[in-house]
Biopython code that builds the backbone (N, CA, C, O; Angstrom):
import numpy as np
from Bio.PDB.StructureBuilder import StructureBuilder

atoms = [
    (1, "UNK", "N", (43.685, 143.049, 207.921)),
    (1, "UNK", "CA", (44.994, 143.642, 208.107)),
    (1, "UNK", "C", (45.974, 143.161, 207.026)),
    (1, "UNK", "O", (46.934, 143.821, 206.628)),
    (2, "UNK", "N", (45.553, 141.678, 206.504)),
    (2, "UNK", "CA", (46.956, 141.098, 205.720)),
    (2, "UNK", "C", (46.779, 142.053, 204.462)),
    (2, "UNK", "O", (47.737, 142.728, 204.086)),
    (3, "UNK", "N", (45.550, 142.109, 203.811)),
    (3, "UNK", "CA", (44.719, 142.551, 203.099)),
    (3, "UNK", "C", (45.291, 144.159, 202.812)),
    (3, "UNK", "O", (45.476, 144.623, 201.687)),
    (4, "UNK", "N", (45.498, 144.809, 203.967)),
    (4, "UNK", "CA", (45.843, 146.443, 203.969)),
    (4, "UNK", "C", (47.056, 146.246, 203.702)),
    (4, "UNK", "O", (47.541, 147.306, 203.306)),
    (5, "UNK", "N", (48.011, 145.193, 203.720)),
    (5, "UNK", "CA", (49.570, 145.094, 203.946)),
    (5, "UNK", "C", (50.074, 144.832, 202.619)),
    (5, "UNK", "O", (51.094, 145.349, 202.163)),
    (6, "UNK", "N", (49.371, 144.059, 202.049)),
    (6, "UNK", "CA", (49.062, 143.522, 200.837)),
    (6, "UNK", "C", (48.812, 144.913, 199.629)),
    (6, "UNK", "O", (49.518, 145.142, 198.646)),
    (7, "UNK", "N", (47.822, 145.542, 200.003)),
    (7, "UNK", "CA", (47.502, 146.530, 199.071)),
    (7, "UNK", "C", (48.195, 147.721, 199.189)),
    (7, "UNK", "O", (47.950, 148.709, 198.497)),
    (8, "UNK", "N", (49.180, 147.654, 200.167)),
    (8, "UNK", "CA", (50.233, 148.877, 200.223)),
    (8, "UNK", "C", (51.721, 148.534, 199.633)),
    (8, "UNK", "O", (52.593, 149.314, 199.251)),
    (9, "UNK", "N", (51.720, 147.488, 199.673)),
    (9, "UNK", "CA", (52.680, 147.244, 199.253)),
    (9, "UNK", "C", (52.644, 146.788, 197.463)),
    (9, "UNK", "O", (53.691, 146.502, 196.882)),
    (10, "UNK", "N", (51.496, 146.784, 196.864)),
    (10, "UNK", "CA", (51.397, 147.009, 195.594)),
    (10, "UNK", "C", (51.659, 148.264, 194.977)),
    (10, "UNK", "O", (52.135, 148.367, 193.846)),
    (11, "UNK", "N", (51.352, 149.219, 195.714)),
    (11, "UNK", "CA", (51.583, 150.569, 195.340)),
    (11, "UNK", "C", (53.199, 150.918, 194.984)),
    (11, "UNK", "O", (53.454, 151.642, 194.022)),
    (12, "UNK", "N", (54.385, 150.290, 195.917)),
    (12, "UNK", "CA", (55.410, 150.444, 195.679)),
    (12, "UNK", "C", (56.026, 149.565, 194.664)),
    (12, "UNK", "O", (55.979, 148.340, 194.779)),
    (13, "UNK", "N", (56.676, 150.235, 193.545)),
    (13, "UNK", "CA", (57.449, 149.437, 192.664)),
    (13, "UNK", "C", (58.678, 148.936, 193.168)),
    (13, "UNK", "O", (59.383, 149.598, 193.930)),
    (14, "UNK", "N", (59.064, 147.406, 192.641)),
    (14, "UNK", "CA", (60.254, 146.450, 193.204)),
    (14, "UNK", "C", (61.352, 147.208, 193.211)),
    (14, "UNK", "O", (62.251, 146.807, 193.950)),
    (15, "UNK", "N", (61.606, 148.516, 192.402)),
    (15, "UNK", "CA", (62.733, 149.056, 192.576)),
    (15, "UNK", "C", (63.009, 149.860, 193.655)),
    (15, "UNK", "O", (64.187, 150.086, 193.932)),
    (16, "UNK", "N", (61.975, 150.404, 194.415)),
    (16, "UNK", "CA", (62.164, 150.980, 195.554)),
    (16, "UNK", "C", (62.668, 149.910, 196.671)),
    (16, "UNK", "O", (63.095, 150.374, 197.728)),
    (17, "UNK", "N", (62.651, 149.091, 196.565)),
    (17, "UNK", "CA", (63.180, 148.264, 197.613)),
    (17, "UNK", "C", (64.924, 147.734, 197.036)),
    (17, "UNK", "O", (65.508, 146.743, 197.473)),
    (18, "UNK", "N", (65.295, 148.380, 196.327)),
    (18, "UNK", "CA", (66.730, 148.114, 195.636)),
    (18, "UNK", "C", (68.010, 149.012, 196.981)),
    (18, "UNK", "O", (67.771, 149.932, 197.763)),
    (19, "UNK", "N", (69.069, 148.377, 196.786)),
    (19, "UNK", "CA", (69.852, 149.518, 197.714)),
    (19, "UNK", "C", (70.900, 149.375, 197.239)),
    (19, "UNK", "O", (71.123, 148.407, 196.511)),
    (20, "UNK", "N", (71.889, 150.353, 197.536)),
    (20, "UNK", "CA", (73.335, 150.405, 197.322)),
    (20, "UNK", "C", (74.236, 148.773, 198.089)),
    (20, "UNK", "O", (74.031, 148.160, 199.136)),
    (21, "UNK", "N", (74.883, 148.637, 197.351)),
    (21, "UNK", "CA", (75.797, 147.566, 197.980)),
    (21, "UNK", "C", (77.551, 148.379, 198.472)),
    (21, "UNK", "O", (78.103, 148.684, 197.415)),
    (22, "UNK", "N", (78.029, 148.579, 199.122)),
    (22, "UNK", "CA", (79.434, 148.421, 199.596)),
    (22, "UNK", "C", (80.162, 147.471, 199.781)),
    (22, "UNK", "O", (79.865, 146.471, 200.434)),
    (23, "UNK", "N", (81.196, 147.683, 199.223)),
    (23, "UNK", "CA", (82.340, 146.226, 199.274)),
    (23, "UNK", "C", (82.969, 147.448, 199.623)),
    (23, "UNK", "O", (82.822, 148.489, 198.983)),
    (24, "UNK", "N", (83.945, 147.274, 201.039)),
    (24, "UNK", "CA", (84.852, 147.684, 201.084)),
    (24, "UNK", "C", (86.287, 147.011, 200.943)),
    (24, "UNK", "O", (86.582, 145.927, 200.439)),
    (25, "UNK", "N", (87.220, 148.133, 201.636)),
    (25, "UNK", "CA", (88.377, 147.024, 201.073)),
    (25, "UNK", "C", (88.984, 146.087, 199.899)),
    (25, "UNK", "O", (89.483, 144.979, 200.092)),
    (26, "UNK", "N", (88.854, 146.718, 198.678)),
    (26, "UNK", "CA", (89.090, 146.150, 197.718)),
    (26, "UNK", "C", (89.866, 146.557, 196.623)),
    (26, "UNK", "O", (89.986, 147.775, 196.492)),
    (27, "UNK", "N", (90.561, 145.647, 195.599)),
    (27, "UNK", "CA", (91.590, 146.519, 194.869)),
    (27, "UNK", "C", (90.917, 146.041, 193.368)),
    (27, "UNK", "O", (90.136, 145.089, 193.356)),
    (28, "UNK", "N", (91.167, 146.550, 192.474)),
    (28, "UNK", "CA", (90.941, 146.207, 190.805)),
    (28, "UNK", "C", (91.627, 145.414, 190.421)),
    (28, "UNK", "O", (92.750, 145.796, 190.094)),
    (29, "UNK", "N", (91.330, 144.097, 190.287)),
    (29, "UNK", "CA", (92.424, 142.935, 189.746)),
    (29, "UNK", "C", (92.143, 143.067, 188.317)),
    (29, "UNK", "O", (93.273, 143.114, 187.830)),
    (30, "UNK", "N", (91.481, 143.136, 187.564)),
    (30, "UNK", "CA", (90.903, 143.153, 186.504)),
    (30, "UNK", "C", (90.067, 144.547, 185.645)),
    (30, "UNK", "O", (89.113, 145.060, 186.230)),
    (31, "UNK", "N", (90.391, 144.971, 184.578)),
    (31, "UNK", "CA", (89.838, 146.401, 184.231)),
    (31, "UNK", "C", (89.618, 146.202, 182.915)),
    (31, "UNK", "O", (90.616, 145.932, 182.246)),
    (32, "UNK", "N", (88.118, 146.292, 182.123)),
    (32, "UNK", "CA", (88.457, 146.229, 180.704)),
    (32, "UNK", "C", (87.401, 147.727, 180.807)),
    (32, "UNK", "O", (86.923, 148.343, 181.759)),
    (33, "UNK", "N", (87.344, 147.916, 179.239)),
    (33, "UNK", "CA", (86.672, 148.629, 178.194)),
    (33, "UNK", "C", (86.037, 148.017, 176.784)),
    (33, "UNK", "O", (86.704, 147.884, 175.757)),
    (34, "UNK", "N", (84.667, 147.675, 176.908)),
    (34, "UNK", "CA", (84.560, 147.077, 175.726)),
    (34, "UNK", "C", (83.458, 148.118, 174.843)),
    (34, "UNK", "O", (82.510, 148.750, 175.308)),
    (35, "UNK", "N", (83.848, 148.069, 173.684)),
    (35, "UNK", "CA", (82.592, 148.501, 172.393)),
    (35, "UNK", "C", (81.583, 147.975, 171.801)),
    (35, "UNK", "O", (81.268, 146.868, 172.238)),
    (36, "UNK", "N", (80.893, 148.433, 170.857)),
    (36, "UNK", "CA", (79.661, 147.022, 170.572)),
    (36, "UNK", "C", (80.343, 145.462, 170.226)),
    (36, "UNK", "O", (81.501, 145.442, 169.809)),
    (37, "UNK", "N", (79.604, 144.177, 170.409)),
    (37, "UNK", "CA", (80.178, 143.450, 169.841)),
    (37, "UNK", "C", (79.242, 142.671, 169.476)),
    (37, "UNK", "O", (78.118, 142.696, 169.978)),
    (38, "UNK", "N", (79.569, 141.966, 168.647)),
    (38, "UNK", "CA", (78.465, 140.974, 167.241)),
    (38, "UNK", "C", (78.136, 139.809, 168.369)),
    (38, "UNK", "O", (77.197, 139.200, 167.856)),
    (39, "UNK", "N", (78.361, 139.324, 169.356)),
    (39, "UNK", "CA", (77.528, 138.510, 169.744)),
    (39, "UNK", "C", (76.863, 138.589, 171.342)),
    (39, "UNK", "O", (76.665, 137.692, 172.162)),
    (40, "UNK", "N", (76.497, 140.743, 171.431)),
    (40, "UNK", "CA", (75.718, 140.866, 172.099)),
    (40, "UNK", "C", (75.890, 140.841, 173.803)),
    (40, "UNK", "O", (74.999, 141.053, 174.625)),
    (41, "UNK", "N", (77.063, 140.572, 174.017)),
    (41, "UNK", "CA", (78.121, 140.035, 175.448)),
    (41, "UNK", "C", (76.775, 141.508, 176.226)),
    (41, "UNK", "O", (76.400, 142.577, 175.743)),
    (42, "UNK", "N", (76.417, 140.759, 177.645)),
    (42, "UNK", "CA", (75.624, 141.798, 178.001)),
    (42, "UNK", "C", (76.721, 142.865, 178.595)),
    (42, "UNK", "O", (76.174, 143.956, 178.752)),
    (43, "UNK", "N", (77.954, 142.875, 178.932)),
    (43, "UNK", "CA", (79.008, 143.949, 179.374)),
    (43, "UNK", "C", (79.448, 144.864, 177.802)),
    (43, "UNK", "O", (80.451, 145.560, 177.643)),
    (44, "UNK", "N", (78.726, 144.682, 177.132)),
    (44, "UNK", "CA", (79.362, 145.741, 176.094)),
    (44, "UNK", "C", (78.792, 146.696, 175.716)),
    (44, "UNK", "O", (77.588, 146.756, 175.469)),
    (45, "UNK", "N", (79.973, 147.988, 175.579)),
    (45, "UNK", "CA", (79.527, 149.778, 175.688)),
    (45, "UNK", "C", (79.692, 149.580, 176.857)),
    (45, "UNK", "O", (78.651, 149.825, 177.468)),
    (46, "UNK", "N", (80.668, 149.180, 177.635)),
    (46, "UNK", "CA", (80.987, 149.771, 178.763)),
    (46, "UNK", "C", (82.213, 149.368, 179.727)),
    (46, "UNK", "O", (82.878, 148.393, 179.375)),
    (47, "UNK", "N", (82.628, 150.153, 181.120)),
    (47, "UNK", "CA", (84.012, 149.712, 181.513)),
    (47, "UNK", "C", (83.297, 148.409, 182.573)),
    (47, "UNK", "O", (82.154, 148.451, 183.027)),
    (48, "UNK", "N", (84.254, 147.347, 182.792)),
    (48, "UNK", "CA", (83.888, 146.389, 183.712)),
    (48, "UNK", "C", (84.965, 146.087, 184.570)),
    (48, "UNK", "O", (86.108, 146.029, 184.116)),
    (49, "UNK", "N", (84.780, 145.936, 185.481)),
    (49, "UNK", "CA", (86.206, 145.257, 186.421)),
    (49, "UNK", "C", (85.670, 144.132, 187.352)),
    (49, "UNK", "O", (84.573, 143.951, 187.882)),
    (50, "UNK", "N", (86.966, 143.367, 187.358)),
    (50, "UNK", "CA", (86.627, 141.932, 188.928)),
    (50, "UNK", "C", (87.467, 143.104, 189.483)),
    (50, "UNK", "O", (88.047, 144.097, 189.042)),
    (51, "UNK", "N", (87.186, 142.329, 190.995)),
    (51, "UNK", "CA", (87.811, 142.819, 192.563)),
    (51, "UNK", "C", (88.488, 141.629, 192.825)),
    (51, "UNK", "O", (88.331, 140.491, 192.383)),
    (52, "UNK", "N", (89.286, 142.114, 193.643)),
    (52, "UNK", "CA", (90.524, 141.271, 194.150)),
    (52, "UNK", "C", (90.352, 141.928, 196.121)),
    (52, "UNK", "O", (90.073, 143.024, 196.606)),
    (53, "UNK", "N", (90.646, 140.757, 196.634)),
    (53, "UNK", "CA", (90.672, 141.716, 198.386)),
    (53, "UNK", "C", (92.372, 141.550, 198.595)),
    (53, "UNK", "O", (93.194, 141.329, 197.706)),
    (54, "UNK", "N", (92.639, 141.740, 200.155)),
    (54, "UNK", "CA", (93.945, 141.964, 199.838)),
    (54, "UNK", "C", (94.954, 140.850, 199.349)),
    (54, "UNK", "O", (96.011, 140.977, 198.732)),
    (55, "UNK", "N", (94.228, 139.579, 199.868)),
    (55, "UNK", "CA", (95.100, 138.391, 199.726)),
    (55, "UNK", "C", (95.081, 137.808, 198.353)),
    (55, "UNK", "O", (95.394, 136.646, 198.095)),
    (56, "UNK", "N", (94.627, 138.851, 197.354)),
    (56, "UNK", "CA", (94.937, 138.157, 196.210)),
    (56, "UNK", "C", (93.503, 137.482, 194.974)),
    (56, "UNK", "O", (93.309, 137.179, 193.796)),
    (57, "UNK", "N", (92.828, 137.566, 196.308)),
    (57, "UNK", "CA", (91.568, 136.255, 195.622)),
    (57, "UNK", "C", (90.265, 137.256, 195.192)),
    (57, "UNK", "O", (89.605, 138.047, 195.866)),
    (58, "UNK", "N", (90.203, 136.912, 193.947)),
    (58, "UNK", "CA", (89.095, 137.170, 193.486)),
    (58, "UNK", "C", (87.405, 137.581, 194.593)),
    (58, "UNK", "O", (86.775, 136.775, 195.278)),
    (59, "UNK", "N", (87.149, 138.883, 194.409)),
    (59, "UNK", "CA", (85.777, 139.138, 195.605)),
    (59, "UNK", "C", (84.972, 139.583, 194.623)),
    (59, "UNK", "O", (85.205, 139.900, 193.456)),
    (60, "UNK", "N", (83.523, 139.546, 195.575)),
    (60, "UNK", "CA", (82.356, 139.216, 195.041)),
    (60, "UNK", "C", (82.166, 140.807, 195.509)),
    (60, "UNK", "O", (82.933, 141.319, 196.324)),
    (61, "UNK", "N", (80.692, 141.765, 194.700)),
    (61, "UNK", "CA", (80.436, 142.825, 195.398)),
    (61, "UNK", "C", (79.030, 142.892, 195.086)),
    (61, "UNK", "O", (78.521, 143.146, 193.994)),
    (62, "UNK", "N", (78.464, 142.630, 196.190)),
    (62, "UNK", "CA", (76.919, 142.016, 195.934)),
    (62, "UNK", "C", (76.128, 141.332, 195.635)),
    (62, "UNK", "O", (74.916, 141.436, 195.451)),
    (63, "UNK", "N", (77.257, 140.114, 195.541)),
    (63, "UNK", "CA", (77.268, 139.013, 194.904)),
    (63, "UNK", "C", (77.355, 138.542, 193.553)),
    (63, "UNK", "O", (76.837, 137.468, 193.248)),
    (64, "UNK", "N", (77.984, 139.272, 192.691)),
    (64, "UNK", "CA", (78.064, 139.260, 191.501)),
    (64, "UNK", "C", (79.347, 139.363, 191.333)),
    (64, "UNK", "O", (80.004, 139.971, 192.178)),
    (65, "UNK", "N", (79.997, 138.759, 190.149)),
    (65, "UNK", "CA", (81.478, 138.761, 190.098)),
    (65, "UNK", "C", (82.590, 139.817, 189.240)),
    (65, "UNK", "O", (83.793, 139.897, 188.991)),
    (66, "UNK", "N", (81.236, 140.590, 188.971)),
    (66, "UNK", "CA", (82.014, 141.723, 187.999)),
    (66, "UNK", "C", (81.064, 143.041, 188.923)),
    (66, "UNK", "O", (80.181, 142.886, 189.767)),
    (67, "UNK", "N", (81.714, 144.436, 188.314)),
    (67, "UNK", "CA", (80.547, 145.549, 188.584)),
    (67, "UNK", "C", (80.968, 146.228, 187.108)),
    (67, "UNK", "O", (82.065, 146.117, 186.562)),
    (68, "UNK", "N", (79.956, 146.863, 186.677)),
    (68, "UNK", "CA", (79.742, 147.416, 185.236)),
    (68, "UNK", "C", (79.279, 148.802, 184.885)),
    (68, "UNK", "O", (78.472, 149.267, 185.690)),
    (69, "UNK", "N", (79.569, 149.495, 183.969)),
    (69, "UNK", "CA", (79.092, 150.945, 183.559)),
    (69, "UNK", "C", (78.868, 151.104, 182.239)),
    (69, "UNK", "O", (79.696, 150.602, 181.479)),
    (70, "UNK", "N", (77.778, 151.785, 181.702)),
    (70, "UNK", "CA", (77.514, 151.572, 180.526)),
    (70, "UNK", "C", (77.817, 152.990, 180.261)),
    (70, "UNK", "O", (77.350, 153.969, 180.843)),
    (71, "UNK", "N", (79.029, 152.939, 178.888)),
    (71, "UNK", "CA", (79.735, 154.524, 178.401)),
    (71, "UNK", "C", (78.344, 155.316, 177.848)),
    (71, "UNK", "O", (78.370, 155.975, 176.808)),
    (72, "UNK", "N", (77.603, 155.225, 178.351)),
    (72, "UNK", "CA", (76.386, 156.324, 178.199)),
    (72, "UNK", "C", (75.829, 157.035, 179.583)),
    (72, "UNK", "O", (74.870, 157.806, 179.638)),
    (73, "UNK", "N", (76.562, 156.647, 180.571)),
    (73, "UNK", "CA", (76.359, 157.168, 182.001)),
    (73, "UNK", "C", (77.122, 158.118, 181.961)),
    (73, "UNK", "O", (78.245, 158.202, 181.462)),
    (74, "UNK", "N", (76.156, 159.280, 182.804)),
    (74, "UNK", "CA", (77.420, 160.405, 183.086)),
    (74, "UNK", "C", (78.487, 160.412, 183.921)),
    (74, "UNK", "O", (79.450, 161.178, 183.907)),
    (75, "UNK", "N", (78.259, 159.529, 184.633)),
    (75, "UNK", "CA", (79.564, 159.946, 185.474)),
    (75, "UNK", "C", (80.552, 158.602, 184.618)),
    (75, "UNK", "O", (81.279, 158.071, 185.458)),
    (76, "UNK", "N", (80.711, 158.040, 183.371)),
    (76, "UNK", "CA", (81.596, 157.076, 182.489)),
    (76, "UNK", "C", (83.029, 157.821, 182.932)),
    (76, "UNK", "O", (83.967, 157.314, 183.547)),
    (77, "UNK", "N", (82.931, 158.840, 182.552)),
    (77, "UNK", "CA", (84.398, 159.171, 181.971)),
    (77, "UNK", "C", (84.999, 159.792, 183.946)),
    (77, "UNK", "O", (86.065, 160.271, 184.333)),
    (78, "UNK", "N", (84.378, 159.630, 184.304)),
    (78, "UNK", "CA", (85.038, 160.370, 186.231)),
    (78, "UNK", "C", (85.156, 159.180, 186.712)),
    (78, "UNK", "O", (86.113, 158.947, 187.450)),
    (79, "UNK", "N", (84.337, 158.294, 186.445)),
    (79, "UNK", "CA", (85.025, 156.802, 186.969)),
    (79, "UNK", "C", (85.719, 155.636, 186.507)),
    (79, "UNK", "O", (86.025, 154.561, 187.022)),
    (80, "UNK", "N", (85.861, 156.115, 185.492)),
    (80, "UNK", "CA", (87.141, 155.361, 184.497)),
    (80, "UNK", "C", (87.860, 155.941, 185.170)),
    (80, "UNK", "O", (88.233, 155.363, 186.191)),
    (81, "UNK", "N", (88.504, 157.705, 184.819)),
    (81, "UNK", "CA", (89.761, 157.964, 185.298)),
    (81, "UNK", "C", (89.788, 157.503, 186.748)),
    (81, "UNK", "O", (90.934, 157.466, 187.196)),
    (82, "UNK", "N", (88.842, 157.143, 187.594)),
    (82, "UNK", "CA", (89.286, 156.820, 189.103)),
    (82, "UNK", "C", (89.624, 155.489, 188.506)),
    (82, "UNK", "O", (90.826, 155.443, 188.243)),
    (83, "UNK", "N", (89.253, 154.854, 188.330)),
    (83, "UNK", "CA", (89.527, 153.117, 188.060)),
    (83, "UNK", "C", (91.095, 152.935, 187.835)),
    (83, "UNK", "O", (91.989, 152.483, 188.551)),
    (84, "UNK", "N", (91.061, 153.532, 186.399)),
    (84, "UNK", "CA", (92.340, 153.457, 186.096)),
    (84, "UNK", "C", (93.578, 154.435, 187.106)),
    (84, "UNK", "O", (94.763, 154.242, 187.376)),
    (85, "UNK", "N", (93.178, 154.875, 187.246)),
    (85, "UNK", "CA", (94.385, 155.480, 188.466)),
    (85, "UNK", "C", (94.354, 154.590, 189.396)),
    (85, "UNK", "O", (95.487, 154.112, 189.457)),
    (86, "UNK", "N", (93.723, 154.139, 190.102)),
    (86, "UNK", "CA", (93.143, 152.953, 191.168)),
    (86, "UNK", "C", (93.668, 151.387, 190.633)),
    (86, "UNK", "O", (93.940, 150.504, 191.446)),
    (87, "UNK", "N", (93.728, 151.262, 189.696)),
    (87, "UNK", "CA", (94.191, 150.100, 188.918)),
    (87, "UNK", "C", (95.728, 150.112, 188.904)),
    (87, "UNK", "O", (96.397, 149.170, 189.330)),
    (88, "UNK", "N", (96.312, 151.388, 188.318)),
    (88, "UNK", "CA", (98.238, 152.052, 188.035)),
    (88, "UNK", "C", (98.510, 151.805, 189.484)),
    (88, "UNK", "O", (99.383, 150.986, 189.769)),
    (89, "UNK", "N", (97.979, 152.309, 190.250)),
    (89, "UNK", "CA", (98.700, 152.246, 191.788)),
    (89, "UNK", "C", (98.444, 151.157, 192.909)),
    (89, "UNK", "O", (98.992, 150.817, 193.958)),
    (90, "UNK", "N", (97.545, 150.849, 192.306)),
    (90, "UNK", "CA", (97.396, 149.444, 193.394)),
    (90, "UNK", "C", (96.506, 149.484, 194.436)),
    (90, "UNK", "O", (96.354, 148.574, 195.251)),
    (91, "UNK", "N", (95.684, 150.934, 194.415)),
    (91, "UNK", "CA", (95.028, 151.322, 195.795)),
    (91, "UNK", "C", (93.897, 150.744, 196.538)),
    (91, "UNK", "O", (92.943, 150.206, 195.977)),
    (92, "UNK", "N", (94.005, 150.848, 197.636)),
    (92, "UNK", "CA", (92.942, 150.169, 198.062)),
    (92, "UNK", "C", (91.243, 150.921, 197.809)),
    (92, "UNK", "O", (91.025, 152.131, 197.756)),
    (93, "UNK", "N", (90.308, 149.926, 197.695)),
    (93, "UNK", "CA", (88.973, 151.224, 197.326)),
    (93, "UNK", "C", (88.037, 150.537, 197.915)),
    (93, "UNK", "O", (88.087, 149.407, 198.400)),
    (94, "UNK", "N", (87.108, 151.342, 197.840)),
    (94, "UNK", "CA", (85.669, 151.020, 198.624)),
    (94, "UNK", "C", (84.957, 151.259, 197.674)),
    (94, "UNK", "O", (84.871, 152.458, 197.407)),
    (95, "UNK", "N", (84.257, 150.399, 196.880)),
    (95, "UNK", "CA", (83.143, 150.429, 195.961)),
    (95, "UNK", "C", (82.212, 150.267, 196.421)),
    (95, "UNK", "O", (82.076, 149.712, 197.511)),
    (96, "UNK", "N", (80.676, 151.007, 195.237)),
    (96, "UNK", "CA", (79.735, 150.946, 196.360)),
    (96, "UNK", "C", (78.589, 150.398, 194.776)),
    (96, "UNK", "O", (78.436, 151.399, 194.077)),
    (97, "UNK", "N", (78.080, 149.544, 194.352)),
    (97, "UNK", "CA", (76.793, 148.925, 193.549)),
    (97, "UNK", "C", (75.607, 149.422, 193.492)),
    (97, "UNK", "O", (75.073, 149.601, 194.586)),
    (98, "UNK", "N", (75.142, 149.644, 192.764)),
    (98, "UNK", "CA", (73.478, 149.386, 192.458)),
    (98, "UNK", "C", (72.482, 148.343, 192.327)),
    (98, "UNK", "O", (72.108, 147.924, 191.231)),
    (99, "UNK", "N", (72.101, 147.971, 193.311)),
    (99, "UNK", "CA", (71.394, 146.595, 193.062)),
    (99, "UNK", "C", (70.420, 146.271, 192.327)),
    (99, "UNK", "O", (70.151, 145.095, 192.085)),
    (100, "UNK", "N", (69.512, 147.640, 191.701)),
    (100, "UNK", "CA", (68.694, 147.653, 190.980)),
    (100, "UNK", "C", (68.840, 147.728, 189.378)),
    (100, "UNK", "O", (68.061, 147.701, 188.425)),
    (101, "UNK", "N", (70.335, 147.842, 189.576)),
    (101, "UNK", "CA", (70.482, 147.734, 187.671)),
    (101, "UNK", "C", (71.591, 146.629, 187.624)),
    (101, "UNK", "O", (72.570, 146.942, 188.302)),
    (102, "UNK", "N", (71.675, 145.578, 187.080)),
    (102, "UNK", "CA", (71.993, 144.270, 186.999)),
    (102, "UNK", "C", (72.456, 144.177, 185.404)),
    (102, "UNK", "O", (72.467, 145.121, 184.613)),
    (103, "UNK", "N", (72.834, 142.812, 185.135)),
    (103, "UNK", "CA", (72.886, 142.327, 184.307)),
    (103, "UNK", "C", (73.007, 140.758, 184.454)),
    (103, "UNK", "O", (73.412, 140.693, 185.615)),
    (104, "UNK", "N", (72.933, 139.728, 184.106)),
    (104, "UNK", "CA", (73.565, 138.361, 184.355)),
    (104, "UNK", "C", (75.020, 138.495, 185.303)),
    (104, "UNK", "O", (75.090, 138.027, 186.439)),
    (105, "UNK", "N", (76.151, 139.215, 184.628)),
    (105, "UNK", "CA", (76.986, 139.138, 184.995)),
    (105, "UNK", "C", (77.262, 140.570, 186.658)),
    (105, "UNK", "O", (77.563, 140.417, 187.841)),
    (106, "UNK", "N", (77.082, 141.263, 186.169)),
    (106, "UNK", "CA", (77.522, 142.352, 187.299)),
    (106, "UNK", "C", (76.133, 143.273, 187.646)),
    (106, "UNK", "O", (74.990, 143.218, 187.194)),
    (107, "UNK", "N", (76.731, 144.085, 188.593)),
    (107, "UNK", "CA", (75.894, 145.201, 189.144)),
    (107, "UNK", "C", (76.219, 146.709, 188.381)),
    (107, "UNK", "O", (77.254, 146.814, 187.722)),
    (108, "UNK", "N", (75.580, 147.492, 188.469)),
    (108, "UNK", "CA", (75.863, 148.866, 188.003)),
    (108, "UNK", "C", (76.850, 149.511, 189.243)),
    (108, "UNK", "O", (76.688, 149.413, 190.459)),
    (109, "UNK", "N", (77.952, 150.221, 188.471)),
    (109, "UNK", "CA", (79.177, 150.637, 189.302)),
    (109, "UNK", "C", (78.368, 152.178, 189.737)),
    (109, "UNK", "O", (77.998, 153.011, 188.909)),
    (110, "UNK", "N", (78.218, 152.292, 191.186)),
    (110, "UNK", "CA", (77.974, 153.620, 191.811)),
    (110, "UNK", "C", (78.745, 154.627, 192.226)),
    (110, "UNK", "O", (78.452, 155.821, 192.293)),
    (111, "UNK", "N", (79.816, 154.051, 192.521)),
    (111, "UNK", "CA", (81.012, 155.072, 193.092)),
    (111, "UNK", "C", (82.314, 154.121, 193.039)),
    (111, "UNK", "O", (82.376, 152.891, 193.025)),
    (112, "UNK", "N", (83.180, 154.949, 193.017)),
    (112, "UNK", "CA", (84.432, 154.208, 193.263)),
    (112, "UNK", "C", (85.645, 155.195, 194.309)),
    (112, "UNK", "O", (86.224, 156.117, 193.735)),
    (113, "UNK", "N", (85.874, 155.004, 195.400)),
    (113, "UNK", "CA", (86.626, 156.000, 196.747)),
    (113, "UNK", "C", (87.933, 155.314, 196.955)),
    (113, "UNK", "O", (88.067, 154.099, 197.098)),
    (114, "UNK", "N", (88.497, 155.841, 196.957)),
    (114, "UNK", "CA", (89.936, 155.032, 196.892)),
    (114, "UNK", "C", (90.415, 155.571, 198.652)),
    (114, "UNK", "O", (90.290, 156.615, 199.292)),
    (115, "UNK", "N", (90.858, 154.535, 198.857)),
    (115, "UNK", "CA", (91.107, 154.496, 200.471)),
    (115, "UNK", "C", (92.904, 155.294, 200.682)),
    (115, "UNK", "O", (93.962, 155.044, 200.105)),
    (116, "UNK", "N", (92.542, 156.306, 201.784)),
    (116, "UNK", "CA", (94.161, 156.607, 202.285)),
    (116, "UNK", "C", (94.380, 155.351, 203.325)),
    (116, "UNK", "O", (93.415, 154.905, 203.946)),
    (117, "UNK", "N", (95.830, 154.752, 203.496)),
    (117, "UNK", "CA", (95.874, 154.074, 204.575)),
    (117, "UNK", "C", (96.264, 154.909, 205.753)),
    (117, "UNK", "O", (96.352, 154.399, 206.870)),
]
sb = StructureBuilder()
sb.init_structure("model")
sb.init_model(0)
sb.init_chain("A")
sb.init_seg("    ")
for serial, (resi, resn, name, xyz) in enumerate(atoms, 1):
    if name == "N":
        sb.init_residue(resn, " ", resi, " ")
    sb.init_atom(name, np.array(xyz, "f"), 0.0, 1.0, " ", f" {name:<3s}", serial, name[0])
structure = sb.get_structure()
């Protein structure tokens, strides 16, 4: 039996077991845009932001302290403009991660929903 459990579960690649992360409740304390750079920073070619919750303090979203997009994704330019509108107003949002695309520093940015109160 361990044996059958064992050999079925070889069949599936580690990425199928990846899932979306949700942080809700959260605001953009932090928003960059970076381009190539000469010493390789793994966030560059793309937008990055920290989270902030309401009280101010720096939050984690999947345990990672940034979430990231590389300006070669299609949806780059629909979730910038949410970011940055989301960033100008202060709004509250519900982000949601990719756990299967990483970097050292952050997760891949999946969505970004900006909350009505």
């Amino acid at each position: 039996m361990k044996k059958l459990i064992l050999a079925i579960l070889l069949f599936f690649p580690p990425s199928s077991f990846a899932a979306i992360e949700y942080c809700p409740d959260v605001y953009i304390a932090d928003l960059w845009v970076m381009g190539a750079r000469d010493d390789g920073l793994a966030m560059q070619n793309g937008l990055s932001m920290r989270l902030k919750d309401a009280s101010g303090n720096y939050a984690t979203c999947g345990g990672k302290d940034y979430v990231y997009m590389e300006t070669d994704n299609p949806a780059y330019s629909g979730l910038l403009s949410m970011a940055l509108a989301a960033r100008m107003s202060a709004a509250k949002l519900q982000i949601a991660v990719n756990t299967s695309v990483e970097n050292e520093y952050a997760y891949q940015l999946a969505y970004i929903k900006i909350i009505s109160d």
